[in-house]
C-alpha positions in Angstrom: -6.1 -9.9 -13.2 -5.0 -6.9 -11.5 -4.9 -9.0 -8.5 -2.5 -11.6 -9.5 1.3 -11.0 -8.9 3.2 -9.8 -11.7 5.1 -12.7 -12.0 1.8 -14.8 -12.8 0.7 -12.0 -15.3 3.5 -12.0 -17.2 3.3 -16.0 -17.3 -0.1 -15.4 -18.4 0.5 -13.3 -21.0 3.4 -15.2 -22.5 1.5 -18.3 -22.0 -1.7 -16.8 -24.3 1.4 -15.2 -26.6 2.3 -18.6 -27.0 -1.2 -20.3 -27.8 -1.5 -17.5 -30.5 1.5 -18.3 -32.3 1.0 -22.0 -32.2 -2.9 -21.3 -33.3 -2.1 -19.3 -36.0 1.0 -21.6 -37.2 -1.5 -24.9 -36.6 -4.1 -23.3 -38.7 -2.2 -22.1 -41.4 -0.7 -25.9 -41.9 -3.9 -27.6 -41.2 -5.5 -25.4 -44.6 -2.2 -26.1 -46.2 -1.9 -29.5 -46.2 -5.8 -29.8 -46.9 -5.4 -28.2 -49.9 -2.3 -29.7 -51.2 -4.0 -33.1 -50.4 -7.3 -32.0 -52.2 -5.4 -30.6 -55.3 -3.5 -34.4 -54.9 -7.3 -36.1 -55.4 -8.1 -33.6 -57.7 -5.1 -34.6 -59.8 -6.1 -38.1 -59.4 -9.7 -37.7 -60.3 -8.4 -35.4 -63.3 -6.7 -38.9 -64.4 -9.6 -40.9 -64.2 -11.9 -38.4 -66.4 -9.2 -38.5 -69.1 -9.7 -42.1 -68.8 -13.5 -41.5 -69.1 -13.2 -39.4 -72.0 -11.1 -41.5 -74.0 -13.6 -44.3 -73.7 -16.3 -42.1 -74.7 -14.4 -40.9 -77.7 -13.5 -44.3 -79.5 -17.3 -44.9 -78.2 -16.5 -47.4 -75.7 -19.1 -48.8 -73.3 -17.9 -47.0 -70.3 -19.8 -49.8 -67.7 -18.2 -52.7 -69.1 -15.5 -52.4 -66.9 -13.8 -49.9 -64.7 -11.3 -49.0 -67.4 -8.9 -47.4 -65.1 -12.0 -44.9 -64.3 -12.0 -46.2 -60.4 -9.3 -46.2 -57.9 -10.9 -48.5 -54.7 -13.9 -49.6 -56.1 -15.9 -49.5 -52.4 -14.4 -45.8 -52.1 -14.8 -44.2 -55.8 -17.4 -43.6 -58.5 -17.8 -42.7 -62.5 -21.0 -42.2 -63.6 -22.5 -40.9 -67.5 -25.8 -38.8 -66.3 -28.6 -37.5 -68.0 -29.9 -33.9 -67.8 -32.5 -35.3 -65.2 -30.4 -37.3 -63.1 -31.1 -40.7 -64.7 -27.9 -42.5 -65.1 -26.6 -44.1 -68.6 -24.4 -45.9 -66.2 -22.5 -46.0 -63.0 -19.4 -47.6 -61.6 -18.5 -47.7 -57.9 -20.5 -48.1 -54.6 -22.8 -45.7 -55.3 -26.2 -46.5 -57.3 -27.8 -42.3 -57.0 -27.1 -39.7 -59.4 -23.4 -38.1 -57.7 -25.2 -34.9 -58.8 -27.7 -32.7 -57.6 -30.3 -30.9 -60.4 -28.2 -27.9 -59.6 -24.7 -29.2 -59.8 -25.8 -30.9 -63.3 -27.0 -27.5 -65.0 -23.4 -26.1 -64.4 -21.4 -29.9 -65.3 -24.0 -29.1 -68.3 -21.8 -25.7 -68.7 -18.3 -26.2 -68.0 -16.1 -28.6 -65.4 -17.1 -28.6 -61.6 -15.6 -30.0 -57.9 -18.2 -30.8 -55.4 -18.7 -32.1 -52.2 -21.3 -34.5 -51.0 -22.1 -36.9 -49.1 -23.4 -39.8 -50.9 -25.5 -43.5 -50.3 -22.6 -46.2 -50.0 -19.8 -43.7 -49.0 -18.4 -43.6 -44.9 -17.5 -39.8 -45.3 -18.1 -37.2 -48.0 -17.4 -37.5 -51.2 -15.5 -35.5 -53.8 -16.8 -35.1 -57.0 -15.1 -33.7 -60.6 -18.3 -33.6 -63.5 -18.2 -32.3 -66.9 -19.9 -32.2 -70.3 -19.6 -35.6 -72.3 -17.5 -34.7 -75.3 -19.6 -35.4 -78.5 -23.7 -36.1 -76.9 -24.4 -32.1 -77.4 -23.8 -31.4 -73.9 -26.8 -33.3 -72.7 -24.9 -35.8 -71.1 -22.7 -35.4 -67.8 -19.6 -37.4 -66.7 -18.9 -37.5 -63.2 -16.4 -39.6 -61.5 -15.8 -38.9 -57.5 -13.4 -40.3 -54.5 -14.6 -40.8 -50.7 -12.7 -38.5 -48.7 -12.2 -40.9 -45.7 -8.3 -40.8 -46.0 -7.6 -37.0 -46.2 -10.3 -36.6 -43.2 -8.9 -39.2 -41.1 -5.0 -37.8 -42.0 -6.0 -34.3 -41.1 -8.1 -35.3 -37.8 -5.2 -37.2 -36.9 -3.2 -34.0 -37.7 -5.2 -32.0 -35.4 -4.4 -34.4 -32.2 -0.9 -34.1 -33.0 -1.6 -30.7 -33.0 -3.1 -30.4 -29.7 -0.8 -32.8 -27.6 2.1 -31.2 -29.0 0.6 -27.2 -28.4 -0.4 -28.3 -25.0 2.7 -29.6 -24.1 4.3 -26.3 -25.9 2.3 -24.2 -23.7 3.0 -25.7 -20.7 6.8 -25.9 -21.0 6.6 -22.1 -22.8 5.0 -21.6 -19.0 7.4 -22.3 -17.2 9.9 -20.6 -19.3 7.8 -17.8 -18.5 7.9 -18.2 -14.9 11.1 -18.8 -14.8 11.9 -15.8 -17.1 9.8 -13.4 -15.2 11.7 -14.5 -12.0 15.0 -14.0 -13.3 13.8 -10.6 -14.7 12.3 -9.8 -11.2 15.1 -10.7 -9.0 16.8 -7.4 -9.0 13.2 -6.1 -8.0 12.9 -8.5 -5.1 16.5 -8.1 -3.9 16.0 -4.4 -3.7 12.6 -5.0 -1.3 14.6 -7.3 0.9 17.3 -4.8 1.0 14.4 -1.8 1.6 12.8 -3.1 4.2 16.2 -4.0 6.1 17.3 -0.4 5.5 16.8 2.4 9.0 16.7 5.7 8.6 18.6 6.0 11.7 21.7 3.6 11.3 24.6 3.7 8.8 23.3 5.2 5.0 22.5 2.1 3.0 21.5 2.3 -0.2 19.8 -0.2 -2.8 21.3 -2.8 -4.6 21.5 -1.4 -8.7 22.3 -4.1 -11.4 24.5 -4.0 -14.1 22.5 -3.2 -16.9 20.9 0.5 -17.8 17.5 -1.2 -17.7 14.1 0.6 -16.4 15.2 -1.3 -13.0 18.3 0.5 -12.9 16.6 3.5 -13.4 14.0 2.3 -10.5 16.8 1.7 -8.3 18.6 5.4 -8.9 15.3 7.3 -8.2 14.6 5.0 -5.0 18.3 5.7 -3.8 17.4 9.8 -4.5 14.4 9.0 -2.3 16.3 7.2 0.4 19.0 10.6 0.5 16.4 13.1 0.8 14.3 11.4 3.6 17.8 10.4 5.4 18.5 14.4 5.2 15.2 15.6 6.3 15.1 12.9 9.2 18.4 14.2 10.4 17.2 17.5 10.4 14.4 16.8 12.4 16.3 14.3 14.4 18.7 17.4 14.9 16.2 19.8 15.7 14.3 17.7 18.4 17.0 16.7 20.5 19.1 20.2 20.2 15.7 21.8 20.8 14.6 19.2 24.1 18.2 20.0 25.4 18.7 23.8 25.6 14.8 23.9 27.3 15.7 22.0 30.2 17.8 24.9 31.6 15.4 27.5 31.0 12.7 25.6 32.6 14.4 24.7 35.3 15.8 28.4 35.9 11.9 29.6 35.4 11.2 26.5 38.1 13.2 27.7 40.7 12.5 31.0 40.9 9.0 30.3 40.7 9.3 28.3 43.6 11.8 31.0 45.4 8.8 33.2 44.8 6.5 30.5 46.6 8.8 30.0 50.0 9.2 33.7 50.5 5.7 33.8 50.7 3.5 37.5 51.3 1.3 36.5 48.3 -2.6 36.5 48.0 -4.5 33.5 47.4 -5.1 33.7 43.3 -1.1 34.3 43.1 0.0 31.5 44.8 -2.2 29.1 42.9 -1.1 31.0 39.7 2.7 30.6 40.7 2.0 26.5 41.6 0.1 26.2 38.6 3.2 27.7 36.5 5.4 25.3 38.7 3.6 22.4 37.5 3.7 23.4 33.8 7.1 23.7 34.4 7.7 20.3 35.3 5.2 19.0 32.3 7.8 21.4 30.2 10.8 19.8 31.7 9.2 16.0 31.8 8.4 17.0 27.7 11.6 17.9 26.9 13.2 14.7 28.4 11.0 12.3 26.7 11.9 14.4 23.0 15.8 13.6 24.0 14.9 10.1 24.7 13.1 9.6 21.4 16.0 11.6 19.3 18.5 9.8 21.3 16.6 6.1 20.9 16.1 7.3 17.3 20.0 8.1 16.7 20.9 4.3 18.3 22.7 6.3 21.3 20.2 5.9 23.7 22.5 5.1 27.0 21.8 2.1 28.3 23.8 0.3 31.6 21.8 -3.5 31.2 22.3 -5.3 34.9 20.4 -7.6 36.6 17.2 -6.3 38.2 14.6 -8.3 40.6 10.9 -7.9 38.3 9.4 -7.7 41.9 11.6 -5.1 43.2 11.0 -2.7 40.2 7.3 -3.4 40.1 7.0 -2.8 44.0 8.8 0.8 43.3 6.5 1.7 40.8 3.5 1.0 42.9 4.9 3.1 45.7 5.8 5.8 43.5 1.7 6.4 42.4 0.1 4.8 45.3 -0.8 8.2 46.8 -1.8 9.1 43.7 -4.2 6.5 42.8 -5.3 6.3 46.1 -6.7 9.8 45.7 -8.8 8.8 42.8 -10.1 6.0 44.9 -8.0 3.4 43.1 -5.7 0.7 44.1 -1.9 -1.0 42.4 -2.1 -4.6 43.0 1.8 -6.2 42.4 1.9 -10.3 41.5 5.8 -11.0 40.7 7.9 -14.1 41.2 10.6 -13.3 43.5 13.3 -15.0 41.3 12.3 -13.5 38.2 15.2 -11.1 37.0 16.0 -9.3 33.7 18.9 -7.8 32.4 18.3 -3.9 31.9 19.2 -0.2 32.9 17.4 0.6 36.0 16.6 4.3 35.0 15.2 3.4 32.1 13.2 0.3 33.0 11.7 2.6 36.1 11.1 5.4 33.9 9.2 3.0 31.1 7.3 1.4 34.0 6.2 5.2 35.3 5.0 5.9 32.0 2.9 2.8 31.8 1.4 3.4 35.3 0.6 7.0 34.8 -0.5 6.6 31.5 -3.4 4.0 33.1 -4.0 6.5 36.1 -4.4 9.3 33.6 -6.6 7.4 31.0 -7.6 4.2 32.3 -10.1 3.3 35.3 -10.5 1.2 37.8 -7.4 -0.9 40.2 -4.3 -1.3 38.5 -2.8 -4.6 38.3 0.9 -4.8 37.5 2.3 -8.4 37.1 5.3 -10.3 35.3 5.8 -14.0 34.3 8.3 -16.2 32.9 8.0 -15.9 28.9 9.7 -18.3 25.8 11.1 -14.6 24.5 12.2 -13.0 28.7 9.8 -11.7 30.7 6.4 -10.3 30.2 5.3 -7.4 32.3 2.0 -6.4 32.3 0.0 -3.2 33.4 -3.4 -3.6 33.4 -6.3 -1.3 34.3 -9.8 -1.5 34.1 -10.9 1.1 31.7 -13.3 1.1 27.8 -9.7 0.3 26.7 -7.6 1.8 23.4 -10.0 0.4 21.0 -8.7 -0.9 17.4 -7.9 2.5 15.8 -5.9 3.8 18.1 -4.4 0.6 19.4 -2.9 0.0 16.0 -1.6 3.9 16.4 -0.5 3.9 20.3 3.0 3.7 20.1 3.5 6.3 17.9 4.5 9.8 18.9 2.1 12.3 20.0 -0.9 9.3 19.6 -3.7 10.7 22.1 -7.2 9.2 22.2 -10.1 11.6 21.3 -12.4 10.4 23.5 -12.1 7.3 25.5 -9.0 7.7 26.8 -8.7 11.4 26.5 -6.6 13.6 28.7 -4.0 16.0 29.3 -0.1 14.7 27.8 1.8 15.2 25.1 0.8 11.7 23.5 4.9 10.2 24.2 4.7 8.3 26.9 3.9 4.9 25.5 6.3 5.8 22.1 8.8 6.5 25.3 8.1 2.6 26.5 8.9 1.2 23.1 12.0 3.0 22.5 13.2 1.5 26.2 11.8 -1.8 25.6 13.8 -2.1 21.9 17.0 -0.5 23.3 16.9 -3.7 25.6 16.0 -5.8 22.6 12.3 -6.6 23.7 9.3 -4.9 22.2 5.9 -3.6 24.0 2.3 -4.4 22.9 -1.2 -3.9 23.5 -3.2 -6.9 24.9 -7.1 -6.1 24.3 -9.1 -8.1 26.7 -13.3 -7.9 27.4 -12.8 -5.6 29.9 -10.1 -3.1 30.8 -6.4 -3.1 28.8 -2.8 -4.2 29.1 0.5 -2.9 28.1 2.6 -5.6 27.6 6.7 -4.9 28.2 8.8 -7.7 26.8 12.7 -8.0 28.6 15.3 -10.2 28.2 15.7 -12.4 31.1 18.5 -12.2 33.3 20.3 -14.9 35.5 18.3 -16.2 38.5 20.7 -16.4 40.9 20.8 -12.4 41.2 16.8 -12.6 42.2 17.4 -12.9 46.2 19.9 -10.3 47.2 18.2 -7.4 45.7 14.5 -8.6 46.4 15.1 -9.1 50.0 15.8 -5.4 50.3 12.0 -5.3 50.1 10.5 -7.4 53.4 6.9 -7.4 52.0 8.6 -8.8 48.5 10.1 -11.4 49.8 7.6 -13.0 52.1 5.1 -12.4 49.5 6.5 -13.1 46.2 4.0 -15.8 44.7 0.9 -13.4 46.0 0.1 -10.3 44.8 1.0 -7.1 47.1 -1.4 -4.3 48.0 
């Protein structure tokens, strides 16, 4: 049950509220009209045994004829018994004693109602004995109906009961439903309208109904919630990109005169590589600090952006000649396959820097050639960069884009763990996305661009000779 939506529960419930009621209400008619209808035969039998006794009284013969003492003669009785169940006489279908041995020690005593079913008689008979007035209580007068009618009216009460319960449950279902839904709706507006709501854009706040209900209340404490994570995401949105900007001049002042140090030269060998070691944690310094004022930038919706159309081959050829030498010294190779009319509309600097990020990240972590390619897509244009490496595997695919995501072992490494949470910011400022594309062997980072207008494909390519011949093949 806990399973079930909430909506189905309560439909449940009101459903078995309903049976309840209309069991208990059914029930308590059914043994109602049972016993008005048996205190009706009752009645009617108490007629015929006054009958009985009158006869007996001016000392009648009661079998000469029925005397009033027999309603239908197939369906009734009277009989005079002896103490042993020999009959002075009987009237009616039935040719047995009506009594048991039993039943006629206590007729013997005082009046009795019985039910039995009898020799002659469809159902079960009802049966009112007493003493014969005047014999010395040694006789027994018993006169009895079939009970075929008051069955047969109460089983036919019983259907009626359950067609028209059934029916009541199934129309109190669906004024259930229905009543759940309209009690749920303020519940379901306020998900739509929390899972449209961004930390980052203008302060939206959830929808709150007119009443003072418990979903009021629900609403209030969720809009709370909402203010206090808006506050402490500004805060840290504050801190990162006021932080990532007054680095960059430090680390660039430290930088320089680092490297004033290193052209001046007169140093030993241990502290020059010590001063080009610092140099180079320098630039990871710097190159950190950027990539925090992207993301708190990308995160505050003003991440600059100057969208004009770019040649996919020209940008993936500059890529590939940006960390050729460095592949190349780990014994790998960037292959290039791009259509030479395939364009998309985006900021240079930012498409080159999300493209950087994505090659480095698969020289860092990956193995193998790199492969960087782009098609035609339904959505823009796919780019792919592909290398031949064990690959993210699921945990930390599902995790990759995140900030500060690094791999523990597989594709472990130095980095801060932003350059793929870099590529997505890039890729949604432009309105695309990026993904990870598992495949048997190796992995691709998928970059999704809108497309831009063809016609801007052949000026810009051409500036690249080995693009242009070779646009359909892929470039080594």
């Amino acid at each position: 049950m806990n399973r079930l939506p909430i909506r189905i529960r309560l439909t449940l419930a009101f459903a078995l509220a309903v049976v309840v009621v209309l069991a208990s209400a059914c029930g308590f008619v059914f043994v109602q009209m049972r016993s008005d209808m048996n205190d009706s035969i009752d009645g009617a039998l108490q007629t015929r045994m006054a009958a009985a006794i009158s006869l007996l009284d001016r000392g009648a013969a009661l079998g000469v004829s029925d005397a009033g003492l027999l309603g239908e003669r197939d369906e009734s009785l009277a009989q005079l018994l002896r103490p042993d169940g020999r009959m002075v006489f009987a009237l009616g279908a039935v040719h047995v004693a009506a009594l048991s041995g039993a039943d006629l020690r206590r007729a013997a005593r005082g009046p009795i109602v019985v039910e039995r079913r009898l020799p002659g008689f469809d159902d079960t008979a009802r049966i009112f004995a007493q003493p014969a007035p005047g014999r010395d209580g040694r006789l027994v007068v018993a006169v009895g109906e079939a009970l075929t009618d008051r069955n047969e009216a109460l089983s036919a009460l019983v259907r009626a009961f359950v067609v028209a319960g059934s029916i009541a449950v199934v129309l109190a279902s669906l004024v259930g439903y229905a009543l759940a839904t309209v009690g749920l709706r303020p519940v379901e507006t306020m998900r739509r309208r929390a899972a449209a709501i961004s930390l980052s854009g203008e302060p939206e706040r959830l929808p709150l109904g007119p009443a003072r209900d418990e979903i009021r209340r629900l609403g209030e404490t969720l809009n709370e919630m909402l203010d206090r994570l808006r506050r402490s995401f500004e805060r840290e949105r504050r801190f990162v990109a006021d932080a990532s900007h007054e680095l960059r001049s430090p680390i660039a002042v430290i930088k320089t005169e680092l490297e004033g140090v290193l052209r001046r030269g007169g140093l030993g060998g241990e502290q020059r590589e010590a001063l080009a070691a610092a140099v180079e944690e320098c630039d990871r310094l710097a190159a950190l600090a950027e990539d925090l004022l992207v993301l708190a930038r990308s995160a505050d919706g003003r991440l600059p952006m100057r969208p004009e159309p770019l040649p996919v081959a020209g940008l993936l050829v500059g890529a590939r000649h940006r960390f050729v030498d460095r592949a190349a010294e780990r014994g790998r190779a960037i292959h290039v396959e791009a259509p030479g009319d395939l364009v998309v509309m985006a900021d240079e600097l930012r498409i080159r820097q999300a493209l950087a990020n994505l090659v480095d990240n698969a020289i860092r972590h990956g193995d193998g050639d790199i492969d960087l390619r782009a098609r035609a897509a339904p959505d823009g244009v796919e780019i792919d960069v592909t290398d031949q490496g064990d690959g993210f595997g699921p945990d930390l695919a599902a995790r990759a884009f995140e900030r500060f995501t690094r791999a523990s072992e597989s594709r472990s490494g130095d980095g801060a763990g932003l350059g793929l949470a870099i590529v997505l910011a890039i890729a949604a400022g432009h309105g695309g996305g990026a993904a990870i594309v598992e495949g048997p062997r190796g992995t691709t980072v998928r970059l999704t661009l809108p497309a831009g207008p063809p016609e801007h494909a052949a000026a810009p390519a051409a500036a690249d000779a080995n693009t242009a011949a070779r646009s359909q093949v892929p470039l080594i």
